[in-house]
C-alpha positions as CSV (number, residue, x, y, z in Angstrom):
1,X,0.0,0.0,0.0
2,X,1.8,3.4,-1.1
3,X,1.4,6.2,0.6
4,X,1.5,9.9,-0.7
5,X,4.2,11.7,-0.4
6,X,3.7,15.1,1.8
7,X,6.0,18.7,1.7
8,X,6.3,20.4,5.3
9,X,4.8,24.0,5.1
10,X,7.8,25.4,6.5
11,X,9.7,24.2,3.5
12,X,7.1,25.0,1.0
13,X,6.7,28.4,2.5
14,X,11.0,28.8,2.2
15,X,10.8,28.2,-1.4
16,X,8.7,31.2,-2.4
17,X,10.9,33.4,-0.6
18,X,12.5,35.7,-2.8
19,X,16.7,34.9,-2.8
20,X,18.6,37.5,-1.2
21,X,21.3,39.3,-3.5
22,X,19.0,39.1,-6.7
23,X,17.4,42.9,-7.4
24,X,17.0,45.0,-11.1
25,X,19.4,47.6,-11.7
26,X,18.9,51.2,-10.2
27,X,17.7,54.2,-11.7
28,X,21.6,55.3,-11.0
29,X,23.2,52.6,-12.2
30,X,21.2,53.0,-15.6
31,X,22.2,56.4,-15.8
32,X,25.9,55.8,-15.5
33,X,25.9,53.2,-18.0
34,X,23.8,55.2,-20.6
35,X,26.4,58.4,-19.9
36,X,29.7,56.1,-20.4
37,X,28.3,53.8,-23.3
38,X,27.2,58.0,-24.4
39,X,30.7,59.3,-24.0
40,X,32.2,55.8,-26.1
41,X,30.4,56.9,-28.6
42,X,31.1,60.4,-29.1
43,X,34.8,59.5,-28.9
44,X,34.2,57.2,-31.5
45,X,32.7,59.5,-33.7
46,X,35.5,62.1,-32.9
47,X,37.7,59.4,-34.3
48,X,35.8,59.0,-37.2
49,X,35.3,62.0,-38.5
50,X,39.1,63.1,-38.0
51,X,39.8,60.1,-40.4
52,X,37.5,60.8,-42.9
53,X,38.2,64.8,-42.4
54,X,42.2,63.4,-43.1
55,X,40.8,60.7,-46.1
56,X,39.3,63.5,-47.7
57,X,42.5,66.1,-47.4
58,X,44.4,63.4,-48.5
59,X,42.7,62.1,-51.9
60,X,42.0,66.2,-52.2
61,X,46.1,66.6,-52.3
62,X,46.5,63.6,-54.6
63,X,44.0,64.9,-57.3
64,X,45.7,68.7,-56.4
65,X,49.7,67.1,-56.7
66,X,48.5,64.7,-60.5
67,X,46.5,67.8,-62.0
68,X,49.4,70.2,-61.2
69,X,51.9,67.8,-62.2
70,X,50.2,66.8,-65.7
71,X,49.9,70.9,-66.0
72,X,54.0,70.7,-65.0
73,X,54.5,68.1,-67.8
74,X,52.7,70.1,-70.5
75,X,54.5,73.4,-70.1
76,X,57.8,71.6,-70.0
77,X,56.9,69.7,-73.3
78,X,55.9,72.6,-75.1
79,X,59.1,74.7,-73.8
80,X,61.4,71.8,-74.8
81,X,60.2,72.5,-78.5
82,X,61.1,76.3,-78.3
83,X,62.7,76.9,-81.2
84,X,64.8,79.9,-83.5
85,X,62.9,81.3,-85.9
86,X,65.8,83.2,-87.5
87,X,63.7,86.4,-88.7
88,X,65.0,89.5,-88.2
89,X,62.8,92.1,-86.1
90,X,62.9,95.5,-84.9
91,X,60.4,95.4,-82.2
92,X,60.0,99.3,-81.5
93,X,59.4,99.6,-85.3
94,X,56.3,97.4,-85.2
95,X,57.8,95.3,-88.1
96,X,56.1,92.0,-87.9
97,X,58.5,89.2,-87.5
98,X,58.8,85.8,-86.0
99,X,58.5,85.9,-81.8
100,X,60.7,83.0,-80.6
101,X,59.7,83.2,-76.8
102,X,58.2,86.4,-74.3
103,X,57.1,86.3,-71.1
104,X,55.1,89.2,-69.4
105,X,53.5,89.7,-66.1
106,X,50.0,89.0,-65.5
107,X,48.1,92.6,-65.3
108,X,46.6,91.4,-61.6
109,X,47.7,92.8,-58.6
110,X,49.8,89.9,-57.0
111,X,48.2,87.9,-54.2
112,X,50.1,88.5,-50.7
113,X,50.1,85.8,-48.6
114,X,51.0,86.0,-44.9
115,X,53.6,83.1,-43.5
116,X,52.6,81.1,-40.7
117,X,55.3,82.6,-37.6
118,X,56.9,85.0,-39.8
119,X,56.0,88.9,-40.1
120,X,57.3,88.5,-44.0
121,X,54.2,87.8,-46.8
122,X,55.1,85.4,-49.9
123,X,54.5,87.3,-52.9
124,X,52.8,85.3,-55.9
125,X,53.2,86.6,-59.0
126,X,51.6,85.3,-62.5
127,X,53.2,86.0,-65.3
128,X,52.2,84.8,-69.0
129,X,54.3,83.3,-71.5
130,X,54.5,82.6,-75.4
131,X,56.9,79.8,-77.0
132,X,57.5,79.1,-80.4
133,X,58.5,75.8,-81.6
134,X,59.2,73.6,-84.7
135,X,57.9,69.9,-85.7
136,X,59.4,68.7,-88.8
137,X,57.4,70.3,-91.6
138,X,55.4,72.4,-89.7
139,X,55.8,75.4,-87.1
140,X,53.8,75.2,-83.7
141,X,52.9,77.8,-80.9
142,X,52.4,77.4,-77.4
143,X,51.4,80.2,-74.8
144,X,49.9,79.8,-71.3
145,X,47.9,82.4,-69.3
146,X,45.9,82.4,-65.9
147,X,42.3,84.4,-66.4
148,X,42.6,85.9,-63.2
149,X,39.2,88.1,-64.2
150,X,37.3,84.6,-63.4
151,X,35.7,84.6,-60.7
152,X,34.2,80.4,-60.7
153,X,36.7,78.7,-61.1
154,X,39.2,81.2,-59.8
155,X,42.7,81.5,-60.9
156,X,42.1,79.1,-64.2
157,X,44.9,78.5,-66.2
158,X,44.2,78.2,-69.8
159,X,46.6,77.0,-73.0
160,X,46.7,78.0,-76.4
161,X,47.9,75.9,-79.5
162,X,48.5,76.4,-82.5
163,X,50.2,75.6,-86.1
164,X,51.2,76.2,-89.3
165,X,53.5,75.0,-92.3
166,X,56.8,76.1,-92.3
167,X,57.0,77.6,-95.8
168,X,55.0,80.3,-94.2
169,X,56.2,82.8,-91.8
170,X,55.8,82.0,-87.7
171,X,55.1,85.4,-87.1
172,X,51.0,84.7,-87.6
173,X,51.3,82.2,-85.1
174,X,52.1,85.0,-82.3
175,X,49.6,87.5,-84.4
176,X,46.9,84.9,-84.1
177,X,47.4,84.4,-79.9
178,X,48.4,88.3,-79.3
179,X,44.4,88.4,-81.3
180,X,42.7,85.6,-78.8
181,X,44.1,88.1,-75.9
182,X,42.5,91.3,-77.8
183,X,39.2,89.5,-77.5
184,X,36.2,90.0,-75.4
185,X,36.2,86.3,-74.2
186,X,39.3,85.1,-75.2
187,X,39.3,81.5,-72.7
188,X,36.5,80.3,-74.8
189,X,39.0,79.8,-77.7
190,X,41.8,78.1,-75.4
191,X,42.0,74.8,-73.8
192,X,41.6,74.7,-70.1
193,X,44.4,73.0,-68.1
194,X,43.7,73.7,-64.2
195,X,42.5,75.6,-61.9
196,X,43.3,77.9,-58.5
197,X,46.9,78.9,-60.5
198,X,48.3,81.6,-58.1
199,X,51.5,81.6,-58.7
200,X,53.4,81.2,-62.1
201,X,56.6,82.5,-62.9
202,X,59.1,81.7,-66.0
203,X,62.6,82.9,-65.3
204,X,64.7,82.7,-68.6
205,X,68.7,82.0,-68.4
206,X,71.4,82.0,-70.6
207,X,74.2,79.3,-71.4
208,X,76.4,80.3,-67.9
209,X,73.5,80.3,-66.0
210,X,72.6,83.9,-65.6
211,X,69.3,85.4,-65.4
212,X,68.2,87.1,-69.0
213,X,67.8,90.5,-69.0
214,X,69.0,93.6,-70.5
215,X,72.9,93.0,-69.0
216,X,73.3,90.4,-70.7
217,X,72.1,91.0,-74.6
218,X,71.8,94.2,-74.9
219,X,69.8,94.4,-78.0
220,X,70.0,98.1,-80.0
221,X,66.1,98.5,-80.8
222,X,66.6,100.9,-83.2
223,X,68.1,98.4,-85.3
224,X,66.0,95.6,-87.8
225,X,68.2,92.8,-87.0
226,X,67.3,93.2,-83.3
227,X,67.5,89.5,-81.8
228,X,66.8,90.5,-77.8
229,X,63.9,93.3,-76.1
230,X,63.9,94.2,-72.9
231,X,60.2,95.1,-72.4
232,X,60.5,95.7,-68.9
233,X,63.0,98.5,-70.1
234,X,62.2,99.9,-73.2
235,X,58.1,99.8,-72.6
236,X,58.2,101.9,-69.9
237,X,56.8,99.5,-67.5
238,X,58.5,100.2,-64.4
239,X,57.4,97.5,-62.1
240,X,57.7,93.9,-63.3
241,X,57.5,92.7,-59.7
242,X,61.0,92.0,-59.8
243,X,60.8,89.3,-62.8
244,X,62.0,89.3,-66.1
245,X,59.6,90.6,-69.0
246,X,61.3,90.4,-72.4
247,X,61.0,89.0,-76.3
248,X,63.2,87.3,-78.3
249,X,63.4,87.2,-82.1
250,X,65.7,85.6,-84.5
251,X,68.2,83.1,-83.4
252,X,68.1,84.0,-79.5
253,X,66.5,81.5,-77.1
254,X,67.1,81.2,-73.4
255,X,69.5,78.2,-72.6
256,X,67.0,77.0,-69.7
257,X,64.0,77.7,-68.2
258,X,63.0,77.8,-64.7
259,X,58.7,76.9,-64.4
260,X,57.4,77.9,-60.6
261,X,54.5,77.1,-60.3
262,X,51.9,77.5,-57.3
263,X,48.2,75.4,-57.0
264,X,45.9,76.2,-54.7
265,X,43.5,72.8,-52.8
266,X,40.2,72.5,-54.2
267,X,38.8,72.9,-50.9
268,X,40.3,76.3,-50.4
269,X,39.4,77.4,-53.8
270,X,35.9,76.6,-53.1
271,X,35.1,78.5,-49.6
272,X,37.0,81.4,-51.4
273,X,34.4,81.6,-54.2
274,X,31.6,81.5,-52.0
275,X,32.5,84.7,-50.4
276,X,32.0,87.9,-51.4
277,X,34.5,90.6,-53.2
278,X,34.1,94.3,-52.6
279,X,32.8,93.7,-49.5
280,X,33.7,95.4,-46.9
281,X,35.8,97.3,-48.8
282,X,37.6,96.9,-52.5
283,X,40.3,94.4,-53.3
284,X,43.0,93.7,-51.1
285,X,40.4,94.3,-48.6
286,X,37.5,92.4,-49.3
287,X,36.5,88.9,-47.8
288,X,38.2,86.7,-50.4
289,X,40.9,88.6,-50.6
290,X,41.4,88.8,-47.1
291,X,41.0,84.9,-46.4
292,X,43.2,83.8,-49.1
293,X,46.0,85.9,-47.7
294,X,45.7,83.6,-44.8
295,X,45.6,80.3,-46.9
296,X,49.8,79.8,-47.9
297,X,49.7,76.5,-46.4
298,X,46.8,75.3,-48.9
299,X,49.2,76.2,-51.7
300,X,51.4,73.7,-53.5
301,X,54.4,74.7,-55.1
302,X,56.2,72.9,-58.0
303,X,59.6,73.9,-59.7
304,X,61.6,72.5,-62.5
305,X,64.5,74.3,-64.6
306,X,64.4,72.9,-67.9
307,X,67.3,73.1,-70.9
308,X,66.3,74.2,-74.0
309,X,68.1,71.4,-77.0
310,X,67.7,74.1,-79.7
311,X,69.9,77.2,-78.5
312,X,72.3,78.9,-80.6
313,X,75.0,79.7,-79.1
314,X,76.2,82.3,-81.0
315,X,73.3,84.4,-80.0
316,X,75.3,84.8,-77.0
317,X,78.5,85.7,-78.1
């Protein structure tokens, strides 16, 4: 005969009891744990956004340093074909012959731009140039010139190209850019290399090394076979920022070149068009103006001194 098995009350009443040491989180504790897990994820975030802010300065300098350098490339290829023409010219005459290679500064007021711990501003100066070259049966012009009227982009630099067959004379080559310049909206008609160009400077030398200028070939303009002109001299120009401005004619070409060039970032280029010019005041004054003076580290500089193969040498004797 089996008999039922029976639980004590005492026991039965033990079980229910609730266990001592098991209790839900405080109000407190909740807090504490939302403000760290909070403050993890603002840190993160910080993190983040200082990578990507550095991702995006770095492909912005990679796109700044292979645009700059392909422009680099171009003008160097172009001034490697500079050329004699071997026509006479007397420049102060007007008598229309061949223009081998001039470069003249850029009308613009340079852009001052103020050196992080130093009182001294870097001055960058644009300056234009024209180069006549030769391609087996044919005759070929190159000339480079920053549109510093733009205003979107700003600071464009723009390329004109052009050709013709050598039975004819090179001097239409130079008439036909000298007429894109004359025009109304002359960058329509040239090719468009790259933009926020705020500092280009071509610095021509002669076989020892010397810099170009009227010491050096002393051309007499009041005479036809006139192979040298100092325009910073004879034009009555007197401030050519402290840079060469010259033509040459007949068989003088420099013996190398030195190309500076200076590229502003993207980035920089943008904020500056969004703000306004002439406000407060005019031009060094205004907003632009006044925050690209403080933007020298956002410029890139490039430099390369390049030898011209087809100088003649007595041009210097």
């Amino acid at each position: 005969m089996s008999r039922a098995l029976t639980t004590h009350p005492d026991r039965q009443r033990a079980t229910l009891r609730p266990t001592s040491g098991r209790h839900a989180f405080s109000l407190v504790e909740v807090m504490v744990v939302v403000g760290i897990l909070s403050l993890i994820v603002l840190v993160l975030m910080a993190v983040f956004s200082s990578t990507q802010k550095a991702f995006r300065s770095a492909v912005t300098q990679t796109d700044v340093l292979e645009g700059s350098r392909a422009a680099m490339d171009l003008m160097v290829s172009d001034l490697h074909t500079m050329t004699p023409s071997g026509g006479v010219s007397n420049y102060s005459a007007n008598v229309r012959a061949p223009v081998n290679f001039f470069v003249l500064a850029n009308a613009a007021q340079p852009l001052l731009q103020s050196l992080p711990g130093s009182t001294v501003a870097r001055t960058n100066l644009l300056q234009y140039f024209f180069v006549l070259g030769r391609q087996n049966t044919k005759w070929t012009a190159a000339a480079y010139v920053v549109n510093t009227a733009s205003s979107s982009p700003l600071y464009p630099l723009y390329r004109f190209y052009a050709e013709t067959n050598a039975v004819y004379s090179p001097w239409t080559l130079y008439n036909q850019f000298t007429s894109e310049l004359n025009g109304v909206d002359w960058w329509t008609n040239l090719s468009h290399v790259i933009d926020g160009v705020v500092h280009l400077t071509v610095r021509p030398e002669d076989p020892k090394g010397f810099l170009i200028n009227d010491q050096i070939i002393n051309g007499d303009t009041n005479v036809v076979n006139t192979r040298f002109y100092d325009y910073l001299k004879d034009s009555g120009i007197s401030d050519g920022y402290g840079e060469a401005q010259l033509f040459m004619y007949s068989n003088t070409v420099p013996a190398t070149v030195v190309l500076e060039m200076g590229v502003m970032e993207d980035s920089t280029l943008a904020r500056a068009e969004s703000l306004q010019t002439n406000v407060p005041a005019a031009p060094p004054n205004d907003r632009r103006s006044l925050f690209l003076k403080n933007q020298s580290g956002a410029v890139h500089l490039f430099r390369q001194r390049v030898s011209i193969p087809n100088i003649d040498l007595s041009a210097y004797q």
